[in-house]
C-alpha positions in Angstrom: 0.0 0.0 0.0 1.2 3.3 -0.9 0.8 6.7 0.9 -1.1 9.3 -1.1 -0.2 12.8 -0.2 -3.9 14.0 -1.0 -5.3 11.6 1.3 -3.1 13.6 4.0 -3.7 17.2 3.0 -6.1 19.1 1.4 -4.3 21.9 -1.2 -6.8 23.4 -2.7 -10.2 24.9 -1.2 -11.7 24.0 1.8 -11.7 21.1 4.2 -15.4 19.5 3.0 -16.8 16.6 4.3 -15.2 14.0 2.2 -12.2 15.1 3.5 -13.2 15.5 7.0 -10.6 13.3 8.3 -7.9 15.9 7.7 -9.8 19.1 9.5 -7.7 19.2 12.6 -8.3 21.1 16.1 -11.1 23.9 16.7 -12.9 21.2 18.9 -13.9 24.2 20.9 -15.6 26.2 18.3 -17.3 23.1 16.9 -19.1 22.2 19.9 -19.9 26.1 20.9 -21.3 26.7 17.1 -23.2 23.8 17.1 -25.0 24.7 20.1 -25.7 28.4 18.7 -27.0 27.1 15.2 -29.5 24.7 16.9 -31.5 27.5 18.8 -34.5 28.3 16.9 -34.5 31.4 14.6 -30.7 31.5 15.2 -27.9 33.6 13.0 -24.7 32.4 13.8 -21.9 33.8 12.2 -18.4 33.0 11.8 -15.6 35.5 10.9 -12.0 35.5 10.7 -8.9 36.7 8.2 -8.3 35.3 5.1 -7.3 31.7 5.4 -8.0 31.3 8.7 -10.1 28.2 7.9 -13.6 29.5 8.0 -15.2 27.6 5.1 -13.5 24.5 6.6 -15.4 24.9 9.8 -18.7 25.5 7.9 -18.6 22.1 6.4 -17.4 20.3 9.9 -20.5 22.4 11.2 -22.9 21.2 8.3 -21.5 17.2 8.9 -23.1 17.1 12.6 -26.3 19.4 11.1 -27.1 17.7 8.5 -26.6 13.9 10.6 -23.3 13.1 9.9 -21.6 12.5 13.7 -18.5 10.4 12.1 -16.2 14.0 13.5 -17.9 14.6 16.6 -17.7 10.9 17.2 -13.9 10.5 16.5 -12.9 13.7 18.5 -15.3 13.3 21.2 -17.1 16.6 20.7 -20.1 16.5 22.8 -22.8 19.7 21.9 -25.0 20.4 24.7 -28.0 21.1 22.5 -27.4 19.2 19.3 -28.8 15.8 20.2 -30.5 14.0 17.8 -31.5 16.9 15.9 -31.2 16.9 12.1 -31.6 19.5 9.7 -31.9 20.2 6.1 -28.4 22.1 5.0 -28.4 24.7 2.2 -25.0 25.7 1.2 -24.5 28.8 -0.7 -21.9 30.6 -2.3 -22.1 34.4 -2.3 -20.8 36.5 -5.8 -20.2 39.6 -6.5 -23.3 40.0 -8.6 -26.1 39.5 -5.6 -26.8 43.0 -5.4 -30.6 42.8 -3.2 -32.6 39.8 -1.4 -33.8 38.8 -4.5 -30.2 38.2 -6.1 -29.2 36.0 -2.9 -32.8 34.0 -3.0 -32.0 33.0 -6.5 -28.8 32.4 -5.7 -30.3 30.0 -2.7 -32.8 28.3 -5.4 -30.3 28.4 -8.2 -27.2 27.1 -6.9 -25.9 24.5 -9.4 -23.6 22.8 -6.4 -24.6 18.9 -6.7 -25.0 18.8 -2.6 -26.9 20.5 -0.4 -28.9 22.6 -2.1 -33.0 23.0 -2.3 -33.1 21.0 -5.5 -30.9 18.1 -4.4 -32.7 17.7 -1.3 -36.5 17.9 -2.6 -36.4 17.4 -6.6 -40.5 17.8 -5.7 -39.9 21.6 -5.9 -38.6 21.9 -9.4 -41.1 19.7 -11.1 -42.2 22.2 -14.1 -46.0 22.4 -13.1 -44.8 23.6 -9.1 -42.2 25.7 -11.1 -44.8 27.5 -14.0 -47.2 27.8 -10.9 -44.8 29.4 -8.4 -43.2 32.0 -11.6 -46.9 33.0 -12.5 -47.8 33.5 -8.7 -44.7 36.0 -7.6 -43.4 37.0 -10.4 -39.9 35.4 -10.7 -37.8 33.8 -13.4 -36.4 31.4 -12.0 -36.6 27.9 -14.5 -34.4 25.0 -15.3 -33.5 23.5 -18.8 -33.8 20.0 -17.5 -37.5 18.3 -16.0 -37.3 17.0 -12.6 -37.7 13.5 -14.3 -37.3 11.7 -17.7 -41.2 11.4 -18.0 -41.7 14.8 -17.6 -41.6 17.1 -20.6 -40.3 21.0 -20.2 -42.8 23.8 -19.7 -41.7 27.1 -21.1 -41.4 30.0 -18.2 -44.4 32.0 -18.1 -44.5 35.6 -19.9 -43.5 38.0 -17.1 -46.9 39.8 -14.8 -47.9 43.3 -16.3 -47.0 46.5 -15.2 -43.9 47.7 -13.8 -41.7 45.9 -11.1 -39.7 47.6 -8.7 -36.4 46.2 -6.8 -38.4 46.0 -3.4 -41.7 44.0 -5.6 -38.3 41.4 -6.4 -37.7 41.3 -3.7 -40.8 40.5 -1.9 -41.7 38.6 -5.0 -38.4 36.0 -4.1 -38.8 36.3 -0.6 -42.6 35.2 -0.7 -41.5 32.3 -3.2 -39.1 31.0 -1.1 -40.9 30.7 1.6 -43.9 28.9 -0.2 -40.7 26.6 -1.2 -39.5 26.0 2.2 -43.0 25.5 3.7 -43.8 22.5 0.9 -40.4 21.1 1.6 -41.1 20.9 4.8 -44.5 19.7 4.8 -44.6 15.5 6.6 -40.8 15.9 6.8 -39.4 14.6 10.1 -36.5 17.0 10.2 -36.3 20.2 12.5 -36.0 22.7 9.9 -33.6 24.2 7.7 -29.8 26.1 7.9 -28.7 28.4 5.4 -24.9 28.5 4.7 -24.2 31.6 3.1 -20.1 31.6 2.6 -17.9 34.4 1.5 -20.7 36.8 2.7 -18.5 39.7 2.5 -18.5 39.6 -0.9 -21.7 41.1 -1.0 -22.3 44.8 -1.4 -25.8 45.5 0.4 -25.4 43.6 3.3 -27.4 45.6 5.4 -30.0 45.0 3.1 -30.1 41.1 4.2 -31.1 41.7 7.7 -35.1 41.8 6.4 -34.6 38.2 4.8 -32.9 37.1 8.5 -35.4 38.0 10.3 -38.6 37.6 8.3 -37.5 33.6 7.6 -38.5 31.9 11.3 -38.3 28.7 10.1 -34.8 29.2 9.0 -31.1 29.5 11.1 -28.6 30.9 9.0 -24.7 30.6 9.2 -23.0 33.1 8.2 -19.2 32.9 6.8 -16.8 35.9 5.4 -13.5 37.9 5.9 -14.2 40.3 8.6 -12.4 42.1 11.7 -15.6 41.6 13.3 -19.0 40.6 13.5 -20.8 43.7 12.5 -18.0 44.1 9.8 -20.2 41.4 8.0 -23.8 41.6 9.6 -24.6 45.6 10.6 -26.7 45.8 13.9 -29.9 45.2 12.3 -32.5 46.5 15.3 -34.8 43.4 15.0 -31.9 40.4 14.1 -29.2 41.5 17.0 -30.8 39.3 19.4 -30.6 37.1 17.2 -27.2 36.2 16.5 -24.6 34.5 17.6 -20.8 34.7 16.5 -16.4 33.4 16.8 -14.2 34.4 15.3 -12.2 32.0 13.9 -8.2 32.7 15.1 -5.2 31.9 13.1 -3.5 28.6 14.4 -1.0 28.3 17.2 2.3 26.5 17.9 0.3 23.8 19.5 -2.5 23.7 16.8 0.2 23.6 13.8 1.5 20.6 16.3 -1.4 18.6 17.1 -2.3 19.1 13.2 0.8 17.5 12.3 0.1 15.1 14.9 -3.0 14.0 13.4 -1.5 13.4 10.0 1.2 11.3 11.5 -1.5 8.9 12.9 -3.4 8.7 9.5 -0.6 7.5 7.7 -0.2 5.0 10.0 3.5 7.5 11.4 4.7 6.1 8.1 5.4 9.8 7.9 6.9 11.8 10.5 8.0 15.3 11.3 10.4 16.8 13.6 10.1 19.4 15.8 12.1 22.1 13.8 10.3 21.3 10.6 6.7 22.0 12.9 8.2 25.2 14.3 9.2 26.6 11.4 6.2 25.6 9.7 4.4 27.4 12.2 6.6 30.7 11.8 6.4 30.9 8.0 3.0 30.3 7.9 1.8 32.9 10.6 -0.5 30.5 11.4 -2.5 30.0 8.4 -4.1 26.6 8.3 -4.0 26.4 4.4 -0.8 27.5 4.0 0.8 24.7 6.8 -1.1 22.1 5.0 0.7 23.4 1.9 4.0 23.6 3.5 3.3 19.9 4.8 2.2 18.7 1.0 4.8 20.1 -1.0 7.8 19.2 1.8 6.5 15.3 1.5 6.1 15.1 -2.0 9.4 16.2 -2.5 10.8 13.5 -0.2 8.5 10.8 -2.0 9.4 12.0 -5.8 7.7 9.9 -8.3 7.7 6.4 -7.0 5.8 7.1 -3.5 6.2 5.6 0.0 5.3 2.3 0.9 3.2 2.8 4.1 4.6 -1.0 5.2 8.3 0.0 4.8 10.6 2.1 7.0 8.6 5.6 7.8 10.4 8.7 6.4 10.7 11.7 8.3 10.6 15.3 7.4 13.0 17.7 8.8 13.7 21.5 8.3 16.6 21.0 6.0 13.6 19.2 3.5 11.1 22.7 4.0 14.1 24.9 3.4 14.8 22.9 0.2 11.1 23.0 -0.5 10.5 26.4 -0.2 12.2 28.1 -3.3 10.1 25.8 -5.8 7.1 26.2 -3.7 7.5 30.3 -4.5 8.1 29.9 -7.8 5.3 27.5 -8.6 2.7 29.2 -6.6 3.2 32.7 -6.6 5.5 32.9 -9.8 8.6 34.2 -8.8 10.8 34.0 -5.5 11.4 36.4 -2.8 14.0 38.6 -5.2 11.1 38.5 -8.1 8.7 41.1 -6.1 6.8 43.8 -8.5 8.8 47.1 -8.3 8.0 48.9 -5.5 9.0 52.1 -3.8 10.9 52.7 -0.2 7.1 54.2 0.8 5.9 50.8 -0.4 8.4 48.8 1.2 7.8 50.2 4.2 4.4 49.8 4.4 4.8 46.0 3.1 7.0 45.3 5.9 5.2 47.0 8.8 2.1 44.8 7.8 4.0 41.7 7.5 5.4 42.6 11.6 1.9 41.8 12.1 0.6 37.5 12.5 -2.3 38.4 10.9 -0.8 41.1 8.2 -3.3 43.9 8.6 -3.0 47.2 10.3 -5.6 50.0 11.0 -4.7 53.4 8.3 -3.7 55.1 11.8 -1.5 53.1 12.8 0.1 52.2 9.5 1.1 56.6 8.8 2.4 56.3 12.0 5.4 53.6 11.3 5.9 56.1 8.2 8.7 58.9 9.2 7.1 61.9 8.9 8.5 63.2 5.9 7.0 60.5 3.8 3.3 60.3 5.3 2.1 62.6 2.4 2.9 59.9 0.2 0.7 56.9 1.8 -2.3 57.1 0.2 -0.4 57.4 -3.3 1.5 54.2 -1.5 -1.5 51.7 -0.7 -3.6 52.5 -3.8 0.0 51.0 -5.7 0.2 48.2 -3.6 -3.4 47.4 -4.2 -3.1 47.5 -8.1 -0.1 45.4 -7.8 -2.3 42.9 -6.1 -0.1 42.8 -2.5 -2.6 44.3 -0.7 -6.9 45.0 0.0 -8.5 48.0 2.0 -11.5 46.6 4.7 -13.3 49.3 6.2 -10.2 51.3 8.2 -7.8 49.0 8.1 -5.1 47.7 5.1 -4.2 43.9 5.2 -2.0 42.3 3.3 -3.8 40.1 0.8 -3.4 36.7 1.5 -1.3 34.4 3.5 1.3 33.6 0.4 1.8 37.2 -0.2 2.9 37.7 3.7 5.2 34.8 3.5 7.0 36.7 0.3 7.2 39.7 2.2 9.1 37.9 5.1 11.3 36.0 3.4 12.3 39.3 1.1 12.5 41.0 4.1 14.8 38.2 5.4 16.6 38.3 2.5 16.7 42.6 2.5 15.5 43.0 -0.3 12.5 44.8 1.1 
């Protein structure tokens, strides 16, 4: 039997549930979510920096929902509330595009994922006649090109009603043909009820907006998942939703996390694989804690020991020291961010310094105050000339009043050019 690196670590995306195996640590903010999400009416909502592992924890959170325990179960998670609760479980990715309620209903109803979604879970909803019925009734155009089944022939989408429709008729128009949807769906189904997943929620541009659809859907909990400092930097204090919700923030690992994920990949290659502590620390350094980037530090470091032929997970286990990530890291630069810590764009001392007082910071982002103030005076006129360059050169992203760098392969560059004084 040979060990496959993929089976170990997940390189691209999100930890989902096929992959749940490899989702390591925040025990403690599985339980506590769990326990939020479960309360009726609830709006629980989950923020942290980019690549902090917040979509990961989403699907761990939609296993247990949705009656999958296997992770609970192997960790010994035990939720107060959860019991033997089950839910349906609507995942759905936010874009750009959703500009109002009715552009994130469709998105809800529309959402071509093969899992998880309204038309997976109850194919009854999108049989043509429900479909014509529901289009003529509210007003929307939402249709399909294929029929719910084989024996069922295609019915064009009604003509739009007459007279003119305004944004907030859309609206209601979705909203009101949603919940018709839900309440069929529903209807002699054993289940408690239904949890939205709305991910990369900050993405949208009328949040605020979203706060009518949270509170007017009872039957409904929501999770919601983006890039944010804070919880109101994704959901604004909406009067009648506050009491509502719930929120973590999900933190960056630590020493002992980056450990005990290492740990866990050890035992599920049966510690054919092994790493030292140097190769862990260091992993945890250049990293800054990002769970994506230490499981791409841990891929890339083991497939170069393995090379082409594999590991045979009966045979002597090999074992992954610093002197293997240090030989690692140069290709690892090139190949994923196209260049290596003396290939950054051309940038100016202003620049430079900006770069490098955000990448003093774990999580690389600073508030505009205190990023003028570790400019010398004489060059603080320059910094809002400085940051819009930094943004076009793709380095860097504005979030309310603060600048972070833009993600957590970016601030490794920065460090290692900085290491390397060329910054």
């Amino acid at each position: 039997m040979r060990i496959d690196p993929l089976d170990l670590f997940t390189i691209k995306g999100a930890v989902t549930l096929p992959k749940k195996h490899q989702f390591a640590g925040r025990e403690d903010l599985l339980s506590k979510s769990l326990d939020e999400i479960v309360i009726d009416g609830s709006v629980h909502v989950i923020f942290g920096e980019r690549g902090s592992g917040k979509t990961s924890l989403g699907w761990q959170l939609l296993g247990p929902l949705s009656g999958d325990r296997t992770l609970l179960k192997e960790r010994s998670i035990r939720p107060k509330l959860l019991r033997e609760k089950q839910f349906h479980c609507i995942w759905c990715t936010c874009n750009s595009w959703i500009k109002s309620i009715s552009d994130l209903v469709s998105a809800i109803v529309l959402d071509p994922e093969p899992e998880f979604t309204l038309r997976s879970s109850f194919p009854e909803l999108f049989e043509p006649s429900f479909m014509t019925r529901i289009q003529q009734k509210y007003g929307v155009g939402w249709w399909f090109d294929a029929p719910a089944s084989p024996k069922q022939k295609p019915v064009p989408p009604p003509p739009p009603p007459p007279g003119p429709r305004s944004g907030t008729n859309e609206d209601l128009g979705a909203f009101l043909a949603l919940e018709e949807m839900l309440a069929r769906a529903q209807k002699n189904n054993k289940k408690t009820g239904f949890v939205f997943f709305l991910d990369e929620f900050d993405r949208l541009e009328k949040r605020a907006e979203i706060g009518d659809l949270l509170k007017a859907l009872n039957n409904v909990r929501f999770v919601i998942l983006g890039v944010g400092a804070s919880r109101s930097a994704l959901v604004a204090q909406h009067a009648s939703v506050g009491r509502k919700i719930s929120s973590c923030e999900v933190p960056l690992f630590t020493p002992d996390e980056v450990n005990s994920f290492f740990d866990n990949v050890e035992k599920r290659s049966d510690m054919s694989v092994r790493f030292t502590r140097d190769f862990r620390s260091t992993v945890a350094g250049v990293s800054s804690g990002f769970p994506w980037l230490v499981q791409q530090l841990g891929f890339y470091s083991l497939l170069r020991v393995m090379g082409n032929d594999g590991i045979d997970s009966a045979g002597t286990s090999i074992k992954l020291g610093v002197d293997v990530l240090e030989q690692m890291l140069p290709t690892f630069l090139r190949d994923k961010l196209g260049g290596d810590p003396g290939n950054l764009p051309k940038i100016d001392s202003v620049e430079g310094l900006l770069l490098r007082a955000l990448s003093s910071k774990r999580a690389g982002r600073m508030s505009r105050d205190d990023l003028v103030n570790t400019l010398p005076s004489e060059m603080r006129g320059f910094y809002e000339r400085a940051v819009r360059a930094l943004e076009d050169l793709g380095l860097v992203y504005k979030q309310q009043q603060e600048v972070r760098i833009k993600d957590p392969l970016t601030k490794v560059l920065v460090e290692l050019s900085i290491e390397n004084r060329i910054l």
